[in-house]
C-alpha positions as CSV (number, residue, x, y, z in Angstrom):
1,X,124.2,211.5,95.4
2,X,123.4,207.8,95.5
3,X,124.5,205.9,92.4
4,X,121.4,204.5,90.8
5,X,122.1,200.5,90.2
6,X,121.5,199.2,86.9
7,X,119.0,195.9,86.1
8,X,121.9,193.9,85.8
9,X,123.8,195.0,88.6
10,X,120.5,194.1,90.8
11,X,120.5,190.9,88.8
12,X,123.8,190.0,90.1
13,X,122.9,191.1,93.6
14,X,120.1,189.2,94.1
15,X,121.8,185.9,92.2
16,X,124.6,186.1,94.9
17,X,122.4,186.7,98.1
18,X,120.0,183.5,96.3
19,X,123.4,181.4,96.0
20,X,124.4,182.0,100.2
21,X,120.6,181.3,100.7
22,X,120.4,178.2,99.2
23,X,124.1,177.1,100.2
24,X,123.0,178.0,103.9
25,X,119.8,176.0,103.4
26,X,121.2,172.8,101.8
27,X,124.0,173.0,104.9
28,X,121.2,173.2,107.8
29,X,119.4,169.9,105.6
30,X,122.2,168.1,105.4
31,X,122.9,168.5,108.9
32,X,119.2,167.4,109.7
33,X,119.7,164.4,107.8
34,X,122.9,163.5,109.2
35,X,121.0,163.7,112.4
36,X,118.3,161.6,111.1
37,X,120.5,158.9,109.7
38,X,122.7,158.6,112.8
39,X,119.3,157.9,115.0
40,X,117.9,155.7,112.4
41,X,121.3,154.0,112.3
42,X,121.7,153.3,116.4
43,X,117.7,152.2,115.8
44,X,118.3,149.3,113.7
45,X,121.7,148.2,115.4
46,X,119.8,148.2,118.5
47,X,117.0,146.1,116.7
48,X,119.8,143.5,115.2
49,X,117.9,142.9,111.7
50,X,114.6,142.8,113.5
51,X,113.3,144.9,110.3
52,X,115.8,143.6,107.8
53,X,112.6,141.9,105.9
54,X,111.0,145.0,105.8
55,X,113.2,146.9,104.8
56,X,114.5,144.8,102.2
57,X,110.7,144.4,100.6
58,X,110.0,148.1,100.6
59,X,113.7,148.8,98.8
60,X,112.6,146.5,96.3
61,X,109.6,147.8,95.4
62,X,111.0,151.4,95.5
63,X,113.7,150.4,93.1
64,X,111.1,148.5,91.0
65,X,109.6,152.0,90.6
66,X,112.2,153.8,89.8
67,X,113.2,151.6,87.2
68,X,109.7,151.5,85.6
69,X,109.8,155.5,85.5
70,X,113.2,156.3,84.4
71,X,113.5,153.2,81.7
72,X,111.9,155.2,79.2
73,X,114.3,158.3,79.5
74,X,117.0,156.1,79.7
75,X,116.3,154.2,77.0
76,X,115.7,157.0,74.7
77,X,119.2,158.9,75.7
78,X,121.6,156.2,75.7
79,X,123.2,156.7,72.2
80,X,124.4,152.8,73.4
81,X,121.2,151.5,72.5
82,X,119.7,154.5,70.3
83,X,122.5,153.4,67.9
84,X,121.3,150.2,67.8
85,X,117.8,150.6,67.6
86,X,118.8,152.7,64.5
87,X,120.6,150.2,63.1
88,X,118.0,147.7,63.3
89,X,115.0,149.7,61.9
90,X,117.0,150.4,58.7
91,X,117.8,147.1,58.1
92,X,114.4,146.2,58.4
93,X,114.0,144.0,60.7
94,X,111.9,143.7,63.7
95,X,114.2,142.4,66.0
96,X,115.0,145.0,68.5
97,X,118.8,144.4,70.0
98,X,119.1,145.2,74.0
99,X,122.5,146.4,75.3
100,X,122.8,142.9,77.3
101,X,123.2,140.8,73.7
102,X,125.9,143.1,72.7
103,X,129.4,142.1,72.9
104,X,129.9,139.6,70.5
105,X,133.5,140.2,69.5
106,X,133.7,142.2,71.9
107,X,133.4,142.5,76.3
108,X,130.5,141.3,77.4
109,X,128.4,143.5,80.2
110,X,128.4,141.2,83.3
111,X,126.5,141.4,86.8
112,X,128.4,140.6,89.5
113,X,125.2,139.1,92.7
114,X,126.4,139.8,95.9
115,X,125.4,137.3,98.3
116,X,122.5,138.4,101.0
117,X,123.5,137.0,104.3
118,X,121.5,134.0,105.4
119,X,119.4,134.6,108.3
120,X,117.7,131.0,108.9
121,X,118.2,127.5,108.1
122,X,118.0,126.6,104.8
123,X,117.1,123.3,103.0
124,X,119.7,121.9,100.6
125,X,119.2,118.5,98.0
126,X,122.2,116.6,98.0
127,X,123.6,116.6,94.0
128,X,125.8,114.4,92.2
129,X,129.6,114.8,92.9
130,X,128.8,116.7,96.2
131,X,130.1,116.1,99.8
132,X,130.0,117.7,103.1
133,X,133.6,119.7,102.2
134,X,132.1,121.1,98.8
135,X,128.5,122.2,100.6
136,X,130.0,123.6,103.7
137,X,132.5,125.9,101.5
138,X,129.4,126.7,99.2
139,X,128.0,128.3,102.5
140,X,130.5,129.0,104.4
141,X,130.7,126.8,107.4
142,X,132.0,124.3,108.6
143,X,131.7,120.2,108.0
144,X,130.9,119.9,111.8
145,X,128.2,122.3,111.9
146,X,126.5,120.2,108.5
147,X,127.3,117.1,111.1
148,X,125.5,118.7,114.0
149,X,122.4,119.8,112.3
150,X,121.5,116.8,110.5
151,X,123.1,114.2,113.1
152,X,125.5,112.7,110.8
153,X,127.6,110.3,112.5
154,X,129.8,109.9,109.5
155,X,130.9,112.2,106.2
156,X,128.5,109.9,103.9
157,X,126.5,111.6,101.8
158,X,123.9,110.5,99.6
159,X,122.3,111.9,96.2
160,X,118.5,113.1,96.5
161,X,119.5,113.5,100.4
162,X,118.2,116.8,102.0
163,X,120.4,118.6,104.7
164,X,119.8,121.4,107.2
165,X,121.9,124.2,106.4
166,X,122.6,126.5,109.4
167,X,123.1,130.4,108.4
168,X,126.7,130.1,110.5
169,X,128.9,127.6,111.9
170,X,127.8,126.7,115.4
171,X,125.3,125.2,116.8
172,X,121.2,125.5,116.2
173,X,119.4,125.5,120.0
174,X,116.0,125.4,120.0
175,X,115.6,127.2,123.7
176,X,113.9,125.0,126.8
177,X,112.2,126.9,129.6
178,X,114.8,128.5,131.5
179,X,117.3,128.6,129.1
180,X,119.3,132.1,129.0
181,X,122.2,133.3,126.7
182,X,124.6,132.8,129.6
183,X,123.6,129.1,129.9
184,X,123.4,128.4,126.5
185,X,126.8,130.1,125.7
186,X,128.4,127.9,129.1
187,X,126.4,124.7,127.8
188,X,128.2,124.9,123.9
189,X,131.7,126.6,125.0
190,X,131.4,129.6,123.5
191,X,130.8,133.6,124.3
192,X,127.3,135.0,125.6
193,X,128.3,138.0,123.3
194,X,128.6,136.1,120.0
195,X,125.2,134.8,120.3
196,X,124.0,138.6,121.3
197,X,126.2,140.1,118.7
198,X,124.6,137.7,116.2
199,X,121.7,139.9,114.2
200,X,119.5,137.4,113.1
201,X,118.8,136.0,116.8
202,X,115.3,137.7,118.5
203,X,114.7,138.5,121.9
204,X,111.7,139.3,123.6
205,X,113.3,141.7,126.0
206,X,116.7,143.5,124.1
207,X,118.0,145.0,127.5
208,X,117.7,141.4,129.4
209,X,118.2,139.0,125.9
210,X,115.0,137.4,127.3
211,X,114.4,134.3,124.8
212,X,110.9,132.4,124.4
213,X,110.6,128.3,124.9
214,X,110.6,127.4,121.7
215,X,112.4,129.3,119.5
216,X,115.2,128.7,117.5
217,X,118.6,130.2,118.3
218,X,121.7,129.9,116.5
219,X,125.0,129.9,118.6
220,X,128.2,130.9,116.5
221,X,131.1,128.6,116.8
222,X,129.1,126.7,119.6
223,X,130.1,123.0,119.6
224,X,127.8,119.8,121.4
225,X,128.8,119.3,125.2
226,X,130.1,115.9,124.1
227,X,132.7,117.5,121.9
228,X,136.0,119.2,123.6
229,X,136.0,122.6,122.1
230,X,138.7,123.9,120.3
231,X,139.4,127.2,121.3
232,X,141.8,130.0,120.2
233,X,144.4,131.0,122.3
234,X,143.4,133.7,124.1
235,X,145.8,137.0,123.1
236,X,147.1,138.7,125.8
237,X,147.2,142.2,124.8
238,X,149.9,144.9,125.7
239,X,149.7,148.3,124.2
240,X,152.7,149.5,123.0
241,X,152.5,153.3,122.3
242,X,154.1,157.2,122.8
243,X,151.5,158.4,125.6
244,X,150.3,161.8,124.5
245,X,151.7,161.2,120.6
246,X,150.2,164.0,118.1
247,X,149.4,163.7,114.9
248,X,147.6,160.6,113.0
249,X,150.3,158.1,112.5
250,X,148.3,156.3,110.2
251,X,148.9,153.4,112.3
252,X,146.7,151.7,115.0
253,X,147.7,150.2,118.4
254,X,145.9,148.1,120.8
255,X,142.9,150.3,122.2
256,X,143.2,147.9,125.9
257,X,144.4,145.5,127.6
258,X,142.4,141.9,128.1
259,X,141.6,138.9,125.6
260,X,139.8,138.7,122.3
261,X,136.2,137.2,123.2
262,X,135.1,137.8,119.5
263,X,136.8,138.0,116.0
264,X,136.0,140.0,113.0
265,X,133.2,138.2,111.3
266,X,130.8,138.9,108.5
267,X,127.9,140.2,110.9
268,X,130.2,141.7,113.4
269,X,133.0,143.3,111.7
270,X,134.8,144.5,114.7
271,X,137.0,143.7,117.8
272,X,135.3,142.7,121.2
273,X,138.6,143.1,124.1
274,X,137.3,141.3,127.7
275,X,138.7,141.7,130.5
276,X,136.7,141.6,134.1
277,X,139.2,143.9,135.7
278,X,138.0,146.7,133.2
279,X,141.0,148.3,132.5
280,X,141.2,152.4,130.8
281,X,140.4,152.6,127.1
282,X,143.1,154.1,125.2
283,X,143.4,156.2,121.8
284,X,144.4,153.8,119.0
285,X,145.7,156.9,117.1
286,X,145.7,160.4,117.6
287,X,142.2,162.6,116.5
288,X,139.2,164.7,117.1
289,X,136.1,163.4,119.0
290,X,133.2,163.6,117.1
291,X,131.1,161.7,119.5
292,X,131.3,161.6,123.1
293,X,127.9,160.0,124.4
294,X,125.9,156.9,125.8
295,X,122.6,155.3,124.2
296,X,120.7,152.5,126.5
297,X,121.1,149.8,123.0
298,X,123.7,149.2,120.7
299,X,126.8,150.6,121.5
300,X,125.8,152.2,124.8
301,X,128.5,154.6,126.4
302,X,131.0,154.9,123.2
303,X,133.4,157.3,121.6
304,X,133.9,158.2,118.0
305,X,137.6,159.3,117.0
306,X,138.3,161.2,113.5
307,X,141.7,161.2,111.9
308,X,142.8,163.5,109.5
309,X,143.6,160.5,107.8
310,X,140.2,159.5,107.0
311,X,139.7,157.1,109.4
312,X,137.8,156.5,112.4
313,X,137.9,154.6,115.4
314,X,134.9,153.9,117.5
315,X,135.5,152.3,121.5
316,X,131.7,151.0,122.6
317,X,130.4,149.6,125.4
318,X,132.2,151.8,128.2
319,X,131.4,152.6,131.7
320,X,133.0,156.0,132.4
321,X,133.9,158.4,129.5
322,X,136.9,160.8,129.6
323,X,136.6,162.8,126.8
324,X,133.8,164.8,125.0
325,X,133.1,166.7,121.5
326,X,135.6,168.3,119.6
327,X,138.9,167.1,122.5
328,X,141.6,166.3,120.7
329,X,143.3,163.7,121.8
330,X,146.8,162.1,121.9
331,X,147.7,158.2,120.3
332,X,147.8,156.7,123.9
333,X,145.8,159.2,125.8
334,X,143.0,157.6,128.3
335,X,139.0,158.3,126.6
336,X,137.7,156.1,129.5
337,X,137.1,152.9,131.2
338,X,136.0,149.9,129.9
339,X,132.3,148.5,130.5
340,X,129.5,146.7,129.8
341,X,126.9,149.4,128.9
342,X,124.4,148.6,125.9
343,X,123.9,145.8,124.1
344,X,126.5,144.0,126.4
345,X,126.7,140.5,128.1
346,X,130.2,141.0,130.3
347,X,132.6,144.1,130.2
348,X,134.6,144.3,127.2
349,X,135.4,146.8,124.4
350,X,134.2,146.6,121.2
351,X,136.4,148.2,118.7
352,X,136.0,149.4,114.9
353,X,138.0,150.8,112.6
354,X,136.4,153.0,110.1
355,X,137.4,154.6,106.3
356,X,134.8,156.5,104.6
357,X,131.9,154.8,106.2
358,X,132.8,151.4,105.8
359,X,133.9,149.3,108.5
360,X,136.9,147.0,107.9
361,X,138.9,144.4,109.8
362,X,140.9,146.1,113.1
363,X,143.4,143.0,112.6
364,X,144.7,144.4,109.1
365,X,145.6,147.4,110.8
366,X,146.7,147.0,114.7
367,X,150.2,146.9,115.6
């Protein structure tokens, strides 16, 4: 004879099979939106800012929302400024204290503004006690580029004087008919790819880099034909690793074997190897691929390496892949050959370094 369950008994039966449920469903949403994200992510690298504005405008106004719904409730539970509220109602007075004029005799509550990046020439009044060293550091370029926007032929400044303030140090070209990236970059001495990797610069065609007569362009660390550029030495780079190594290390080595075209930078926080030979692209640690694919923008052909470390390493811009999802692979071992696939101007590697979604600086970390 069956056993007759009790309410609670069924309670607990249906409580568990409703936990699985919604554990299963929250796991399939998550990996929808992970989904999403990654294809609204290669979207908007491929665009290069093209919707910054946008997006910026319709964050603000969704923030400006949420705060005017959830001050109230806010307000009302923080004993921070229930307390005071209190305090001033029983003295009888009608001032009302806010949490920011707290602190006397005590910390203060400080906002720290993080600066947006520029993306266009700005306009900037000469003050008292200024010169072109304190305004270039303010925003973070160089003297030359103040010289070369405003055609100073000298470091003399003058109060009340207005200056163009390009968004980078380099050079502001406004394009001629039949000007190309290739011909721009030759004609300043500096790298077709900078000016690409750049995301405030437009183009009417982002497969060709097609620019419009008239527009403006700004080329990073582009200097006037009259001037002798000063380069970097280029780095000849030597791998120096265990082929077929196991295990994350913890340490990085060089991915290939070429020069560095492009440094880390603000906008492009990432290593671009070239080399016209295109040389095999090499595991700078040992890991997992979780991506094995190509796109026709952004990255194009490009593999994504997880290390049980919590880091990542991600090798764009290939022409062959050697690996796919879910290989493990060996510090040293080939993934593939390097290209020029994607948002590309020559055949080079670009090469991030990754810890819990942020991106950092592959020179603090190769060996």
């Amino acid at each position: 004879m069956l056993k007759q369950s009790t309410l609670k008994e069924e309670i607990g039966q249906f409580m568990a099979f409703f936990s699985v449920y919604i554990k299963k469903k929250v796991v399939v949403w998550g990996q929808k939106f992970e989904a999403f994200k990654s294809l609204l992510v290669a979207v908007l690298i491929s665009q290069r800012g093209k919707y910054q504005q946008s997006f910026i405008n319709a964050s603000f106004f969704l923030l400006a929302a949420t705060i005017y719904v959830s001050a109230p409730i806010i307000a009302e539970n923080n004993p921070l400024i229930g307390q005071n509220l209190e305090v001033s109602q029983n003295s009888g007075s009608n001032t009302v204290i806010s949490m920011y004029s707290l602190g006397t005799g005590g910390p203060m509550l400080t906002t720290k503004i993080s600066q947006k990046p520029r993306d266009s020439i700005v306009r900037y009044k000469v003050q008292p006690g200024d010169t072109l060293n304190t305004i270039a550091a303010k925003f973070d370029i160089s003297v030359d580029t103040l010289k070369w926007a405003n055609d100073l032929k000298s470091d003399t400044i003058t109060t009340g004087d207005n200056l163009d303030v390009p968004p980078v140090t380099g050079i502001v070209h406004r394009v001629q008919s039949g000007d190309n990236v290739y011909s721009i970059a030759e004609k300043y001495g500096t790298g077709a790819q900078k000016i690409v990797n750049f995301p405030f610069n437009e183009f009417s065609d982002q497969d060709t880099f097609a620019l419009l007569p008239g527009q403006i362009l700004f080329v990073p660390d582009g200097v006037p034909p009259s001037e002798v550029p000063v380069r970097r030495q280029d780095l000849a780079i030597t791998p120096q690793y265990t082929a077929g190594q196991t295990g994350s290390t913890g340490t990085f080595i060089w991915p290939t074997t070429g020069s560095i075209s492009q440094y880390p930078v603000w906008y492009h926080m990432a290593l671009d190897i070239a080399n016209p030979a295109a040389p095999a692209i090499i595991a700078a640690d040992s890991g997992t691929v979780s991506y094995a694919g190509c796109i026709a923008w952004g990255y194009g052909c490009h593999v994504i390496l997880d290390h049980d470390n919590g880091y990542q390493t991600l090798y764009a811009h290939m022409s062959v892949l050697g690996v796919s999802v879910g290989q493990s692979v060996g510090k040293g071992e080939g993934l593939g050959v390097m290209g020029s696939t994607g948002r590309s101007t020559g055949t080079h590697l670009h090469f991030e370094i990754r810890q819990s979604g942020a991106i950092l600086n592959p020179l603090n970390f190769l060996q």
